[in-house]
C-alpha positions in Angstrom: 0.0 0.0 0.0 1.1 3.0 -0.6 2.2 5.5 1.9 -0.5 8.4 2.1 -0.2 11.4 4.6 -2.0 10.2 8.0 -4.2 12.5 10.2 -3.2 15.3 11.9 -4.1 13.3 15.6 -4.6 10.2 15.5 -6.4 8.9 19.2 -5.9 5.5 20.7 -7.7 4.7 23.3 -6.8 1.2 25.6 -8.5 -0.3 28.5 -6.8 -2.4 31.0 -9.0 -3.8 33.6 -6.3 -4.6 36.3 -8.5 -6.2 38.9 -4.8 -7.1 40.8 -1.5 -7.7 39.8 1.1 -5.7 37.7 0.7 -7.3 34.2 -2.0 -5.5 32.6 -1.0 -2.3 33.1 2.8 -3.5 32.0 1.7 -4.9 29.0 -0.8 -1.7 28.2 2.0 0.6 28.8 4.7 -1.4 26.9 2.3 -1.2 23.7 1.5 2.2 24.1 5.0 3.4 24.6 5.8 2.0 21.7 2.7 3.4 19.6 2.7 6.9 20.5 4.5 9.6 18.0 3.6 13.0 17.9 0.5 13.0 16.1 -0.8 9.9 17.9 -2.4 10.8 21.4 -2.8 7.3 23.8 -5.7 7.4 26.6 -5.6 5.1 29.0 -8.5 3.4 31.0 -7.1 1.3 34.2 -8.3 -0.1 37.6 -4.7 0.0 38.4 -4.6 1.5 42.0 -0.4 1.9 41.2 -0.7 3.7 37.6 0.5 6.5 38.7 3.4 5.2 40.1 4.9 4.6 36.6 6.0 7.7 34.6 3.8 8.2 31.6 6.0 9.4 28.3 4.5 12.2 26.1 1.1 12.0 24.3 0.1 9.1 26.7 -2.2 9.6 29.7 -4.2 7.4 31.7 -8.1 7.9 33.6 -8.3 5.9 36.3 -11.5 3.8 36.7 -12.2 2.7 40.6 -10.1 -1.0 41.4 -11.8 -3.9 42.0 -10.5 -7.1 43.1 -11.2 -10.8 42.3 -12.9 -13.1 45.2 -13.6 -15.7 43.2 -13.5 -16.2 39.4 -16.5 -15.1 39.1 -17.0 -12.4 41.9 -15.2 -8.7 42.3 -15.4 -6.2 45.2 -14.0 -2.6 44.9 -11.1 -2.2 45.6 -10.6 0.5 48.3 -14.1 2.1 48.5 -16.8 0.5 50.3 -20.0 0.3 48.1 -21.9 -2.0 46.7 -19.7 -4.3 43.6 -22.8 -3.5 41.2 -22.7 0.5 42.0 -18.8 0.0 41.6 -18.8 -1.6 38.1 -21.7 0.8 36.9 -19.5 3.4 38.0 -16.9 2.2 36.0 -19.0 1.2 33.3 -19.9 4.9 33.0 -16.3 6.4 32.7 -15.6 3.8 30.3 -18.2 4.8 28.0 -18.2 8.9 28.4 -14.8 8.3 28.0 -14.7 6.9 24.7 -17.6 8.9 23.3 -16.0 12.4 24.2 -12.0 11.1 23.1 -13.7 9.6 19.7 -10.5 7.3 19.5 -9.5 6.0 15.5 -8.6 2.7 17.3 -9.8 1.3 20.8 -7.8 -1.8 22.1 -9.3 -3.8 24.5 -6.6 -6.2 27.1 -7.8 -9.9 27.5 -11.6 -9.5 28.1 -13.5 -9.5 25.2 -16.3 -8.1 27.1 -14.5 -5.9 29.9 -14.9 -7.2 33.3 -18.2 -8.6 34.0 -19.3 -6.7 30.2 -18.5 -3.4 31.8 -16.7 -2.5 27.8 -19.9 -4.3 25.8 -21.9 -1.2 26.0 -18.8 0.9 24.5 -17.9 -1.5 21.8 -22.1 -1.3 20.8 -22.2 2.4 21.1 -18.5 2.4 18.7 -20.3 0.1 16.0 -23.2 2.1 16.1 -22.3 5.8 16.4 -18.6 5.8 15.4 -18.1 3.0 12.8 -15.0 4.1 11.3 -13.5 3.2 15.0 -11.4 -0.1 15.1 -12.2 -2.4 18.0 -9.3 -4.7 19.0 -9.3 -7.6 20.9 -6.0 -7.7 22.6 -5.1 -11.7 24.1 -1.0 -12.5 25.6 -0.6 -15.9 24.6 -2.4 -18.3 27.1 -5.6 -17.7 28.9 -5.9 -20.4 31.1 -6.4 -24.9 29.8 -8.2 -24.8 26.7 -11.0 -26.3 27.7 -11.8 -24.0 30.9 -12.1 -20.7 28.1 -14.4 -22.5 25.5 -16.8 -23.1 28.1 -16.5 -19.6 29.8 -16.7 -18.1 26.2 -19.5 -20.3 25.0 -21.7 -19.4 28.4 -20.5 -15.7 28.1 -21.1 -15.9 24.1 -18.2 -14.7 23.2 -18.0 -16.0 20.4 -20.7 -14.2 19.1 -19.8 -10.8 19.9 -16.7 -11.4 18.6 -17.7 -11.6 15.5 -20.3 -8.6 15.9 -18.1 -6.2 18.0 -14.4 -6.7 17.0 -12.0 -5.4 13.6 -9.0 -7.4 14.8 -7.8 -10.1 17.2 -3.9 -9.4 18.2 -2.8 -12.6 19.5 0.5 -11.3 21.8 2.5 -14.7 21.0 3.8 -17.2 18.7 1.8 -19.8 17.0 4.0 -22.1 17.0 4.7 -22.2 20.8 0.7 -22.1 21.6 -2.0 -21.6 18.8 -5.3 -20.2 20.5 -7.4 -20.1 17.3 -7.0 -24.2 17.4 -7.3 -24.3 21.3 -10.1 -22.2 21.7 -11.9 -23.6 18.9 -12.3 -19.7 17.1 -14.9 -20.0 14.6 -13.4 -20.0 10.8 -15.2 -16.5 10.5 -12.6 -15.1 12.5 -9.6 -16.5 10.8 -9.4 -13.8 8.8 -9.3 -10.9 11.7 -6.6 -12.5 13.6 -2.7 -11.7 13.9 -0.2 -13.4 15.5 2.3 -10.6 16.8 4.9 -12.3 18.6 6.0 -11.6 22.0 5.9 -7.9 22.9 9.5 -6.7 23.7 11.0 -4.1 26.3 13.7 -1.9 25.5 17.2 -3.5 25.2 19.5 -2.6 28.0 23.6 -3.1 27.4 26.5 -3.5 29.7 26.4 -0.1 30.9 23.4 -0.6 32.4 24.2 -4.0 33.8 27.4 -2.3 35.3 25.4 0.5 36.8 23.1 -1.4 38.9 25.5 -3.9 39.8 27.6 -0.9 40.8 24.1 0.6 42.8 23.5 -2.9 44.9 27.4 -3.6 45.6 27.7 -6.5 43.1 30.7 -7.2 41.8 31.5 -8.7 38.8 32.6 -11.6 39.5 29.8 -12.3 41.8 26.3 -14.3 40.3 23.3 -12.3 41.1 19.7 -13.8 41.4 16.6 -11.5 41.1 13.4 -13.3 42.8 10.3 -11.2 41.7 6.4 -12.3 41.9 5.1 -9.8 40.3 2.5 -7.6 42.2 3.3 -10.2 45.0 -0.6 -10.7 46.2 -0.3 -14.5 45.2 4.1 -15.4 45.1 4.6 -15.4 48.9 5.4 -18.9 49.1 7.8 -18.7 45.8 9.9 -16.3 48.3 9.3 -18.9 51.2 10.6 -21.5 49.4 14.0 -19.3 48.3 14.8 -18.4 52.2 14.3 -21.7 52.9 16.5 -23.3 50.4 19.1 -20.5 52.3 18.4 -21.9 55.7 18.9 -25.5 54.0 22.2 -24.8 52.6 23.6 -21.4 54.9 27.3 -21.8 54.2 27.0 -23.0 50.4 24.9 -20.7 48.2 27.5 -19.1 46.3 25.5 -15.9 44.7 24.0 -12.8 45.9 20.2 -12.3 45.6 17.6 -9.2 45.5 13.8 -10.3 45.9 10.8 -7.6 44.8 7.9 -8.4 46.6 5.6 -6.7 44.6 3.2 -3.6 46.1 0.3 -5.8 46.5 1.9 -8.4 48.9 0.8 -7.2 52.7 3.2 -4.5 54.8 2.9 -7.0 57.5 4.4 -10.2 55.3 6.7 -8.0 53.2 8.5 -6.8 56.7 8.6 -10.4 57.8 10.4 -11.5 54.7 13.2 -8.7 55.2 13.8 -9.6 58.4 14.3 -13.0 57.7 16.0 -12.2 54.0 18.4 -9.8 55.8 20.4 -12.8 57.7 21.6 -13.7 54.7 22.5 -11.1 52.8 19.5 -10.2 50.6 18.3 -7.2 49.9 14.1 -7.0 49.9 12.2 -4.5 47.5 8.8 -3.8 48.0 8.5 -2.4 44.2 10.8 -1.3 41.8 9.0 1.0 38.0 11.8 -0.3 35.8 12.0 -4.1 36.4 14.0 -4.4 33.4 17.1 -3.0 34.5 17.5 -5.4 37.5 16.5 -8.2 35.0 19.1 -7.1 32.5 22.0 -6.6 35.4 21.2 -10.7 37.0 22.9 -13.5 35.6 19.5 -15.7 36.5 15.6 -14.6 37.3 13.6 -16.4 39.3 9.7 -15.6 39.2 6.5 -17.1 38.3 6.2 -16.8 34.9 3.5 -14.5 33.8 3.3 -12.9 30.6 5.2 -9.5 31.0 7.8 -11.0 33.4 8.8 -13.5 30.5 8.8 -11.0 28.1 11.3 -8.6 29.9 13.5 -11.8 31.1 13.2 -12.7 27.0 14.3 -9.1 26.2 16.9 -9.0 28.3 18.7 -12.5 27.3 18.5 -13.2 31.1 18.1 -16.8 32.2 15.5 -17.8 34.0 13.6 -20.2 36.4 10.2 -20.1 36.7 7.7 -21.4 39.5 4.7 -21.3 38.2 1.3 -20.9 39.6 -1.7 -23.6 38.2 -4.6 -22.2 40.5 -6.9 -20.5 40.1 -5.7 -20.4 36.2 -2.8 -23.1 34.5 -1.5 -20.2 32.1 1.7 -20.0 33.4 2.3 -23.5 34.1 1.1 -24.3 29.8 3.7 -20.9 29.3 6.7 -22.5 31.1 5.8 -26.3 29.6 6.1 -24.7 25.9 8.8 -22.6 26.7 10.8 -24.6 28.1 10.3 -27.4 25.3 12.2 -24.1 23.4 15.1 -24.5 25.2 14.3 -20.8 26.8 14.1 -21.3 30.2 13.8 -24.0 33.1 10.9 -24.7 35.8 10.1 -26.5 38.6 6.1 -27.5 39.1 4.8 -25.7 42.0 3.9 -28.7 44.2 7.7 -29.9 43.4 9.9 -27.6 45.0 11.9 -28.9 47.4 15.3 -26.5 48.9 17.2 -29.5 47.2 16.3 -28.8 44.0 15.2 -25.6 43.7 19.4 -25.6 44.5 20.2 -28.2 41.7 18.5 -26.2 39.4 19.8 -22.6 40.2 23.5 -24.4 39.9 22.8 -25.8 36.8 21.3 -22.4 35.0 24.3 -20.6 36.4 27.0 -23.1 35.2 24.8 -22.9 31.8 24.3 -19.4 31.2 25.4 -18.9 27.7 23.8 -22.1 26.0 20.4 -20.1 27.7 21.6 -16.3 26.2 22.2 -17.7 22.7 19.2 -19.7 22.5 16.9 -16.3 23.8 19.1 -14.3 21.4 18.2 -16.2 18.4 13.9 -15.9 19.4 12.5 -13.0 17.5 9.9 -10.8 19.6 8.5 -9.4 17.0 5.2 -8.0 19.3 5.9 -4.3 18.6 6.8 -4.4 14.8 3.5 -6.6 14.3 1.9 -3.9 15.8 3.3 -1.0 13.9 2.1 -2.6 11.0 -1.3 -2.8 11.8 -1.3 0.5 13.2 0.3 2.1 10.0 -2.8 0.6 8.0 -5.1 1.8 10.1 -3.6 5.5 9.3 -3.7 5.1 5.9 -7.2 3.7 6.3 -8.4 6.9 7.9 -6.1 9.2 5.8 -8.4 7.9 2.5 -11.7 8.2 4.7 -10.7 11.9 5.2 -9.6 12.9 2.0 
């Protein structure tokens, strides 16, 4: 296609429904950074109650929808005020909607829920095909939901299916087919083929040696020394992946040759946080409640060890950092189908959750060290091709409008 002079703004508009947890918001803000120029503006809409704790670049800005949190997987409460759920969500709802009908966004990606949480986005994706067609709904999915069968019988009680097909221009599918193909798992209608595109993994920026030297530099690390990073994530649900690390260390005290930061995330409780410094500081290891820029303590460790959720792998991936991976099967399997298909790549190791034992969660660390570059050229060689993918698309969309205005 030829290249035609795009709009003079062109408005994005991306809803992240963050109920808990970091990796929404990461992955929203990863995609927008990368989007953004200076004559596309990037709205966001998050339940994020730690948005604001990230720095947002120019042209992208977020509204912040009230938090809820997850009970069950099918019941939310608010998240810090104390009203009724239903009053919550249709307060919500409400922002969502005014929202998009006073920003009039070209394009409107929607993270992971086709329908919002508990169909708080349907009435915004009607109102969009109804009064502001030449708007592009996206459906936005990382690379595993949850075990096949568990989403085709949410999506075929929730008809998802069917809106879908009625509501949504694209499905961006944030992975690889080859390493997990949801259009077979999820049984997607043939009517959708069409509409779908595999990006690839969604990179973070690239940090060198100087960076590695700097933050090594920052935490007394020398060079010589092998530095572990333990991170959960938002840390409401990795407590006993840090539990299982200081016990390994009261297994072994005198022969655990490597230094070791942990992040406990924002989310995990002042109370447990405090008691995992205390007991992290007799041996040496340094506990962070939350750090905004993950990826350069990821790019300066010679190993990672976290749970293995979408945005973690991708910055571990980025970064050509090796990495072990506990992860969670309850209440969803994602991470434990991620780390089963990535390992059979040859891009990192993991231990089953119910398997960890001090013994080899040691073996394991040992044998990742004493392997480090067989695990850096392997990552080197994977292409994450998320952002490119997505530059694509939205370049066509640009064009697409540019010929609507003309």
């Amino acid at each position: 296609m030829p290249t035609i002079k795009t709009p003079r703004n062109f408005n994005i508009l991306m809803y992240s429904h963050d109920t808990y947890g970091l990796g929404h918001i990461r992955r929203t803000m990863a995609i927008a950074n990368h989007l953004r120029d200076k004559n596309t503006n990037i709205l966001i809409l998050t339940g994020s109650p730690i948005a604001g704790r990230f720095s947002f670049p120019q042209q992208v800005d977020f509204v912040r929808i009230p938090g809820m949190i997850k009970k069950t997987n099918d019941e939310y409460q608010p998240l810090s005020i104390r009203i009724d759920p239903e009053q919550a969500l249709s307060i919500r709802t409400n922002i969502i909607k005014a929202t998009a009908e006073t920003f009039r966004p070209n394009l409107f990606i929607v993270d992971k829920e086709p329908l919002g949480l508990k169909r708080e986005v349907l009435s915004t994706l009607e109102w969009f095909k109804e009064f502001s067609p030449s708007t592009r709904s996206i459906l936005g999915l990382r690379d595993i939901l949850d075990d096949s069968a568990v989403i085709r019988k949410d999506w075929q009680a929730k008809n998802v299916y069917s809106y879908l097909e009625k509501l949504y221009d694209e499905i961006w599918i944030y992975g690889n087919k080859e390493i997990y193909d949801p259009v077979e798992m999820y049984r997607m209608p043939e009517s959708l083929h069409d509409r779908i595109k595999f990006t690839g993994y969604i990179p973070r920026k690239q940090l060198g040696q100087k960076n590695r030297a700097s933050v090594r530099k920052r935490y007394r690390i020398l060079d010589d020394d092998k530095f572990i990073l333990i991170t959960t994530g938002g840390g409401g649900d990795g407590a006993e992946v840090l539990e299982h690390y200081i016990e390994m260390h009261n297994y072994y005290p005198t022969s655990l040759p490597f230094k070791s930061i942990i992040i406990t995330g924002p989310f995990m409780p002042k109370k447990k946080r405090t008691q995992f410094r205390k007991r992290a500081q007799k041996f040496g290891i340094k506990t962070i409640p939350f750090h905004p820029k993950l990826e350069e303590l990821i790019s300066a460790a010679d190993l990672v060890i976290s749970m293995g959720g979408y945005n973690t792998i991708c910055e571990i991936l980025t970064q050509q950092t090796p990495s072990l991976i506990i992860p969670r099967q309850t209440p969803r399997k994602e991470q434990l189908i991620r780390a089963q298909r990535l390992k059979s790549k040859g891009l990192l190791d993991f231990i089953p959750w119910d398997e960890v034992t001090p013994q080899l969660f040691r073996e394991k660390i040992i044998t990742l060290l004493n392997n480090q570059r067989q695990y850096t050229d392997t990552i080197a060689a994977f292409k994450l091709s998320g952002l490119d993918v997505m530059m694509k698309r939205l370049k066509y969309f640009k064009n697409e409008q540019a010929l609507k205005d003309d």
